[in-house]
C-alpha positions in Angstrom: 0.0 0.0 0.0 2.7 2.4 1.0 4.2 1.6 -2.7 1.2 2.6 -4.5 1.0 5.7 -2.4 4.7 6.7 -3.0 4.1 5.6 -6.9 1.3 8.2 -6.9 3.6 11.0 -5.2 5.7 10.6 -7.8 3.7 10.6 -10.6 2.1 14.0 -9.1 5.8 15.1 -9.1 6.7 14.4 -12.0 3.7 15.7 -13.9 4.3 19.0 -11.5 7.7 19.4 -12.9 6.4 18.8 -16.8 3.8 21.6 -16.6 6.3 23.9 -14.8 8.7 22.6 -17.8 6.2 23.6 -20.0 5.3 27.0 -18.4 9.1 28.0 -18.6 9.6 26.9 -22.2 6.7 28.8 -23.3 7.9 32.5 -24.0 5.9 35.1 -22.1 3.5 37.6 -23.4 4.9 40.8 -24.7 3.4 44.0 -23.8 2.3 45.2 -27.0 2.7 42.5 -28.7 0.1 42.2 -31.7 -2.8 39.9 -31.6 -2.6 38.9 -34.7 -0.3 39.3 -38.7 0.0 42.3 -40.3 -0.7 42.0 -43.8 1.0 44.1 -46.6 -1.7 46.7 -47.3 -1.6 47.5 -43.6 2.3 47.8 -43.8 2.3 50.0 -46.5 -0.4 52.4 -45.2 1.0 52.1 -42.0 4.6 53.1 -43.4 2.6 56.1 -45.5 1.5 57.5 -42.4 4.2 58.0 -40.5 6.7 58.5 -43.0 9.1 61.5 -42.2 10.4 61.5 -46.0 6.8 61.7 -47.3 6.1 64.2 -44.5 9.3 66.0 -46.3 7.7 66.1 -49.8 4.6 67.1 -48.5 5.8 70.0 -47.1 7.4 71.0 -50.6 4.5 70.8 -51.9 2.7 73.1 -49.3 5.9 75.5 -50.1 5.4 75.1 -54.3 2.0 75.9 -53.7 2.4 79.1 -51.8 5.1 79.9 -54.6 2.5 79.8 -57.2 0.0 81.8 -55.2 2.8 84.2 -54.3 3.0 84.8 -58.1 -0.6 84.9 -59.0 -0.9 87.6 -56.7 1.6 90.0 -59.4 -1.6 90.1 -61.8 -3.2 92.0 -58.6 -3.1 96.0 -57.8 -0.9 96.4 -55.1 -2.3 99.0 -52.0 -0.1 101.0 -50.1 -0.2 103.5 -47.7 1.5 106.2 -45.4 1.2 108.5 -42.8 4.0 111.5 -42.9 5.1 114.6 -40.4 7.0 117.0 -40.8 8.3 119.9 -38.8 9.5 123.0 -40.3 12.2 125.7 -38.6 9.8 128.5 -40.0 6.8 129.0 -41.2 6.8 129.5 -44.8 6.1 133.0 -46.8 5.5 134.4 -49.9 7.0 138.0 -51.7 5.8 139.2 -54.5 8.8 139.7 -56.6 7.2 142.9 -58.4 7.6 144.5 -55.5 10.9 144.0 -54.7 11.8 144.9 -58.5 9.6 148.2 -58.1 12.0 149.5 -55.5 9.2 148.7 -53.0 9.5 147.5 -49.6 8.2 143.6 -50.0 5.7 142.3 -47.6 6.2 138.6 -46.6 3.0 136.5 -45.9 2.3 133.3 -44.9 1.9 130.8 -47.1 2.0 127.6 -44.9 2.4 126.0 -41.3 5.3 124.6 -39.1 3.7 121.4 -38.7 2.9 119.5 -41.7 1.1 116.1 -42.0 0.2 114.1 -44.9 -1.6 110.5 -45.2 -1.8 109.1 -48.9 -3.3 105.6 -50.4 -1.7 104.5 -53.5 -2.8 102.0 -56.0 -0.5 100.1 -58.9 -2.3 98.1 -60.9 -0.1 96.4 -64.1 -1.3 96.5 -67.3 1.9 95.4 -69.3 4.9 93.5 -68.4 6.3 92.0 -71.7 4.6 88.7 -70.8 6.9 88.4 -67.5 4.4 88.2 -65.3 2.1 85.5 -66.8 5.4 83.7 -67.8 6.3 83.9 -63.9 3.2 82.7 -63.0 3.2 79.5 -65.3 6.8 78.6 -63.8 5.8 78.5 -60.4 2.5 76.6 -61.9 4.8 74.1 -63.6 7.3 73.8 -60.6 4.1 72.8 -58.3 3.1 70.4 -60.6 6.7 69.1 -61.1 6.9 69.1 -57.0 4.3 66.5 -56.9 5.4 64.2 -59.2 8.4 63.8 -57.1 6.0 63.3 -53.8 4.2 60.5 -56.2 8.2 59.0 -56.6 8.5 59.2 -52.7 5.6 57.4 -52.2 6.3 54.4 -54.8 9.7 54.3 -53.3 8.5 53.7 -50.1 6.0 51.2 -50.9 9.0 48.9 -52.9 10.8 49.3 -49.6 8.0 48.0 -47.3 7.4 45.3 -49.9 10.8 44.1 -50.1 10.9 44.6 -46.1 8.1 42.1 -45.7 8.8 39.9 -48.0 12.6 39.6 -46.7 10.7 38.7 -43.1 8.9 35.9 -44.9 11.3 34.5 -46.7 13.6 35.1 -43.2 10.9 33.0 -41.3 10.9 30.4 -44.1 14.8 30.1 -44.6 14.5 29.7 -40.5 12.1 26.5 -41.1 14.4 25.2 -43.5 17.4 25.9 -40.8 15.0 24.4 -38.1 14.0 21.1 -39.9 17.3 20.5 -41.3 18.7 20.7 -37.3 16.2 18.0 -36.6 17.3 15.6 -39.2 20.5 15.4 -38.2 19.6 15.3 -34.3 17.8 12.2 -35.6 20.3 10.7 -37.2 22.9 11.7 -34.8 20.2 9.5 -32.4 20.4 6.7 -35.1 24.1 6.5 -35.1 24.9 6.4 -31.8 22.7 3.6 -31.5 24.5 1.8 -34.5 27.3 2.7 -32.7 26.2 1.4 -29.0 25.2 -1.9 -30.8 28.8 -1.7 -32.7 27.6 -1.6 -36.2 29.1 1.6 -37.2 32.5 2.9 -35.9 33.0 5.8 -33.6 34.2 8.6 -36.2 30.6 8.0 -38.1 29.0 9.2 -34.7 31.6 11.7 -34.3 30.7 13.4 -37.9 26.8 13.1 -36.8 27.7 15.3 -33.8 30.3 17.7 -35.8 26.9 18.2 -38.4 24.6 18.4 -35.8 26.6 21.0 -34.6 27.1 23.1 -37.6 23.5 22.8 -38.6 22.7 24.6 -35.0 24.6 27.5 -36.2 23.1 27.8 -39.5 20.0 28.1 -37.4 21.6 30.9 -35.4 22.1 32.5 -38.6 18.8 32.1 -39.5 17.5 33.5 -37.0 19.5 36.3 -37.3 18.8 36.9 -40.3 15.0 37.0 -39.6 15.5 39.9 -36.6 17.5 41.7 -39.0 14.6 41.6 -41.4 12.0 42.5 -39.0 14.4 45.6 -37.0 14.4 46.9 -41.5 10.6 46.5 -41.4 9.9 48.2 -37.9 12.1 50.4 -38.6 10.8 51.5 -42.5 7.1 51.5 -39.9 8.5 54.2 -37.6 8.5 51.2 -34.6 10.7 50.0 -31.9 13.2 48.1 -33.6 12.2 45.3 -31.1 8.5 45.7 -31.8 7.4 41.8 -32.2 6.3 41.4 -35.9 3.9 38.7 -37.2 3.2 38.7 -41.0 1.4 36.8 -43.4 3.0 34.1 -45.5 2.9 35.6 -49.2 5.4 33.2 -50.8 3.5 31.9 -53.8 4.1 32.0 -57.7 1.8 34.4 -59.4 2.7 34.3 -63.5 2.9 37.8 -64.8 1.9 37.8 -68.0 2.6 41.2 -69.9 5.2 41.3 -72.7 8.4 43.7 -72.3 7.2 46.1 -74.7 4.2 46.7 -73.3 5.6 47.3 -69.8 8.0 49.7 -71.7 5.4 51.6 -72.9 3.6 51.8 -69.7 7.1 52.7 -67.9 7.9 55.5 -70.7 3.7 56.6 -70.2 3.6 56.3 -66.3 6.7 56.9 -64.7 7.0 59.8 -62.4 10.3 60.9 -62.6 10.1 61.3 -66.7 7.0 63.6 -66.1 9.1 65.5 -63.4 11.7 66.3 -65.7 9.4 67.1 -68.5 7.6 69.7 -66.1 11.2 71.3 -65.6 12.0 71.4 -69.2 8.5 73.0 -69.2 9.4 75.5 -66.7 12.9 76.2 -67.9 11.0 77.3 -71.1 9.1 79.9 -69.4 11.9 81.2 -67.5 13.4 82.3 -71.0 10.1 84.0 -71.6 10.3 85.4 -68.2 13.8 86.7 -68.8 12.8 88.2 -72.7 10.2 90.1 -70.8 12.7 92.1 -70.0 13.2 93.3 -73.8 9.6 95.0 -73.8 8.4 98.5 -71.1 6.4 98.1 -68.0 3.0 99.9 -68.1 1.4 100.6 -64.7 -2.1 102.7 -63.8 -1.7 104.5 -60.6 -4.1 106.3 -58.2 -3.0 108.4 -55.4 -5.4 109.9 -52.8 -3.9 112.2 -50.4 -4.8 114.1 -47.2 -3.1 117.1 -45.7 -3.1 118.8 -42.7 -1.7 121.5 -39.7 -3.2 118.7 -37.0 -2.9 115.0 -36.5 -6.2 114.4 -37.9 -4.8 116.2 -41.8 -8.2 118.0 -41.8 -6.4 120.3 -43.9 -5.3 124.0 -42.6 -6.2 127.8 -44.3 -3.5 127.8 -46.5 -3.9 124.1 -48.3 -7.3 122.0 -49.1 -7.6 118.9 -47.3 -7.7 116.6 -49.7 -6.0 115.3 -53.3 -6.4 112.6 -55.5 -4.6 111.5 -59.0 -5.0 109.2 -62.0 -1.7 108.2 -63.9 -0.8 105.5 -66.5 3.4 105.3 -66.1 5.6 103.2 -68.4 9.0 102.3 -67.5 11.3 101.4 -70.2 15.3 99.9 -69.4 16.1 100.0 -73.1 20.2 100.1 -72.6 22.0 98.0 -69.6 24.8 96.7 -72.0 23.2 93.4 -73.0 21.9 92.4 -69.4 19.1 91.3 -70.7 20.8 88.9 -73.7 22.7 87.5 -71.4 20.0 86.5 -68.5 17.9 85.0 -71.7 21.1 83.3 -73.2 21.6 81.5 -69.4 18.0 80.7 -69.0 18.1 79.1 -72.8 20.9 77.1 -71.7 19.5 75.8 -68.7 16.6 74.5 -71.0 18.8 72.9 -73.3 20.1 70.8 -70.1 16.8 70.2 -68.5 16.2 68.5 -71.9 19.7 67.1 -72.3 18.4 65.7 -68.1 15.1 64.5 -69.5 16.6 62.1 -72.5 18.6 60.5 -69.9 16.0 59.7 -67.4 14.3 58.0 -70.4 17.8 56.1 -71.3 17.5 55.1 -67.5 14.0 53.8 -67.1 14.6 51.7 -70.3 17.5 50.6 -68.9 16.1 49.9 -65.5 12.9 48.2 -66.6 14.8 46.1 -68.6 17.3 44.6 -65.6 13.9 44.2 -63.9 12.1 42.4 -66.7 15.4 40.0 -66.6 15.6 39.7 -62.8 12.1 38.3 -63.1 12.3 36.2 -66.2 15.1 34.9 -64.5 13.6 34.0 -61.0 10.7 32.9 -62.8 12.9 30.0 -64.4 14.7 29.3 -60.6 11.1 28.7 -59.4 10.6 25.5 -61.8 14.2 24.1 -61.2 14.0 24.5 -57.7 11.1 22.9 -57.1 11.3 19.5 -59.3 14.9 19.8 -57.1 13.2 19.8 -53.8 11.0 16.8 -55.0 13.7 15.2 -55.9 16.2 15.7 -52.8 12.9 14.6 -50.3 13.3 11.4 -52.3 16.9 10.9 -52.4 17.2 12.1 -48.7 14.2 9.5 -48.1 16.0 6.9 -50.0 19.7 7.0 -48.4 17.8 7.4 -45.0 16.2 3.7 -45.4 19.6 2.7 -46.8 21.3 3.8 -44.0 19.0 1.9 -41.7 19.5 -1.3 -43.3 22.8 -0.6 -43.1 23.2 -0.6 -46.8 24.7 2.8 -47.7 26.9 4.6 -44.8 26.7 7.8 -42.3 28.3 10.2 -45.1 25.6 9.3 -47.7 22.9 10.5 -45.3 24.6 13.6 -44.1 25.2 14.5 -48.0 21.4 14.3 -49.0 20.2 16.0 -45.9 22.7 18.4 -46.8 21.5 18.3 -50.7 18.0 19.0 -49.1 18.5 21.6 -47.2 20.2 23.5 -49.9 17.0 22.7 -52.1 14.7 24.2 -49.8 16.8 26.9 -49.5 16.8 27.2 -52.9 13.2 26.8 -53.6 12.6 29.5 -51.0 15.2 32.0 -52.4 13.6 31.9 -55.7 10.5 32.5 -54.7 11.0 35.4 -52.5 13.4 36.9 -55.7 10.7 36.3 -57.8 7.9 38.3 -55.7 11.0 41.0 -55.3 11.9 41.1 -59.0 8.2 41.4 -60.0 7.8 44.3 -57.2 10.6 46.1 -58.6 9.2 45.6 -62.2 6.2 46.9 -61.3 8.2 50.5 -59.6 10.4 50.3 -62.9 7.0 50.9 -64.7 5.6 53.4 -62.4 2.7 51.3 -60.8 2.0 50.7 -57.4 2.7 47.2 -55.8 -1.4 46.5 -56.3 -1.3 47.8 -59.8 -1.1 46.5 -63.1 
């Protein structure tokens, strides 16, 4: 009876230490932690959001756009104003000259006050500038336009960043499995050997390589999982996280065929792409900062209205020797028509500063052609890695499978098995690789043509 009981006692121990086994080996909540994967739409908005860079081009935009009103506002009349005293040493007087030349004594009378003050309001409306004007206008116009095109480039940047962020995290996790699996194929057949070894079917330097493989499989697993919290400190950090912030994605490894020819992605990249359109906005503006500069060739004409008030008080209520009041129509033209071929020269720089936003615009053409077709290759290439890859994983599973019974009968030896676990792992590696480069190559393609990673 007392053996039972003590039977039970242990039992009830032993059962006590495997939960608190359990309990220890499971790894505690994090605060914070998410509940469940992010997906890639949710990255990418996510990254959108807190972007500083696209916060950056933003804010040029908010400063292109107050350009362009600042320029608008030049077709406006301009209103000024002032408010004058002035304080004389005398009063001023008036002789009447015929006096003084008829040998008669001249009387002097007053003709004004010390104290003077004066309050105008002027008005300068343009009526001509030689085109400058409207030609300064449509630059600024251009420039805003040009400013978001390069926000649009920000954003697609960004969004092949987050892409290749979370798809570097997958295949991370996946290269990680491989690592994992791999470690417990040679633990078993480490176990195997050293009971072929026990019974004294194999020699001792067979259970010695097991171990030595064992070994170096754990720290291809280290690496592994290295490699994975490196991908996920990129992605937190490309998020505006804590570079430990726990990350959980979804598994988006899987072969999508893309089915559009090169030229027609050419022609979509040559249509769509936002740097081309940035630089043909600048040639665009460079061309009306020559007209901008010839408006210098032509005269200004300006209407101006003046209203004045005058007085001996504060107030300019007037005084008894000046009315109160004035006002004035004027049309004024201004004409620079000599400063020694300023104005060639400004319009010969501003010509030559088209010629190289042109020169600028052919070579961002060269370099989208250039790009697309490296991506095109890239994928085309990882395309053909996906088929070879995966008729070789098929086939190491079987070999591996194969040597594996072998070695159990004791018909092939230690070195065959370690070799196609080896050959197996590499194939799933492999595999893994290619499909990760693939979904990379095909979100690079999709940048190099100026769509979005959702976008065809």
């Amino acid at each position: 009876m007392r053996k039972r009981t003590t039977k039970r006692i242990r039992l009830r121990e032993l059962l006590f230490v495997g939960i608190l086994a359990a309990g220890i080996g499971c790894p505690p909540l994090v605060s914070g932690e998410p509940r469940g994967t992010i997906s890639l739409k949710e990255s990418i908005e996510e990254a959108l959001r807190k972007s500083p860079t696209l916060h950056s081009a933003r804010e040029g935009v908010q400063v292109a756009e107050s350009q362009r009103r600042e320029a608008f506002t030049s077709f406006l009349p301009r209103f000024s104003t002032s408010y004058s005293y002035k304080r004389l040493n005398e009063a001023p007087e008036f002789t009447l000259p015929i006096l003084i030349q008829l040998g008669l004594t001249p009387l002097a009378t007053q003709s004004g006050t010390k104290d003077n003050y004066n309050w105008g309001v002027e008005v300068h409306q343009p009526l001509f500038a030689g085109g400058g004007i409207l030609a300064n206008y449509q630059a600024y116009r251009t420039n805003l336009q040009a400013v978001r095109q390069e926000e649009r480039t920000a954003v697609l940047d960004l969004v092949l960043e987050v892409q290749t962020a979370y798809l570097n995290i997958v295949k991370a996790e996946k290269l990680r499995e491989v690592a994992l699996s791999s470690v417990e194929r040679l633990s078993a057949h480490r176990d195997m050997t050293r009971h072929f070894y026990e019974v004294g079917m194999v020699p001792r330097n067979d259970l010695l390589y097991a171990e030595v493989e064992l070994a170096n499989g754990r720290q291809t697993l280290l690496r592994a999982e290295n490699g994975l919290d490196m991908a996920k400190a990129k992605f937190n950090t490309l998020l505006r996280r804590n570079m430990e912030s726990p990350v959980a994605v979804e598994d988006i490894l899987a072969y999508r065929p893309y089915e559009k020819e090169f030229g027609e992605c050419l022609n979509t990249a040559l249509e769509r792409r936002t740097e081309i359109k940035t630089h043909a906005l600048r040639v665009e503006q460079a061309q009306k900062s020559v007209q901008l500069a010839r408006s210098d060739y032509y005269p200004s004409v300006n209407l101006v209205g003046n209203y004045s008030r005058y007085g001996d008080e504060p107030g300019v209520s007037g005084s008894r020797y000046q009315d109160s009041e004035s006002w004035y129509v004027m049309a004024m033209a201004n004409w620079n028509f000599w400063e020694w071929g300023k104005t060639k020269y400004r319009v010969d720089a501003s010509l030559s500063r088209e010629r190289q936003a042109s020169d600028a615009l052919e070579n961002v053409r060269d370099a989208v052609s250039l790009e697309l077709k490296n991506a095109w290759l890239f994928l085309k290439e990882a395309e053909q890695q996906i088929s070879v890859t995966r008729k070789a994983v098929v086939q190491a599973e079987e070999n591996y499978r194969i040597t594996t019974e072998r070695y159990r009968e004791q018909v092939s030896t230690a070195t065959d098995v370690i070799d196609a676990q080896a050959l197996l792992t590499r194939a799933n590696s492999d595999h893994t690789r290619a499909l990760s480069d693939y979904l990379i190559s095909l979100a690079g393609l999709k940048r190099a043509m100026g769509a979005a990673y959702d976008e065809e």
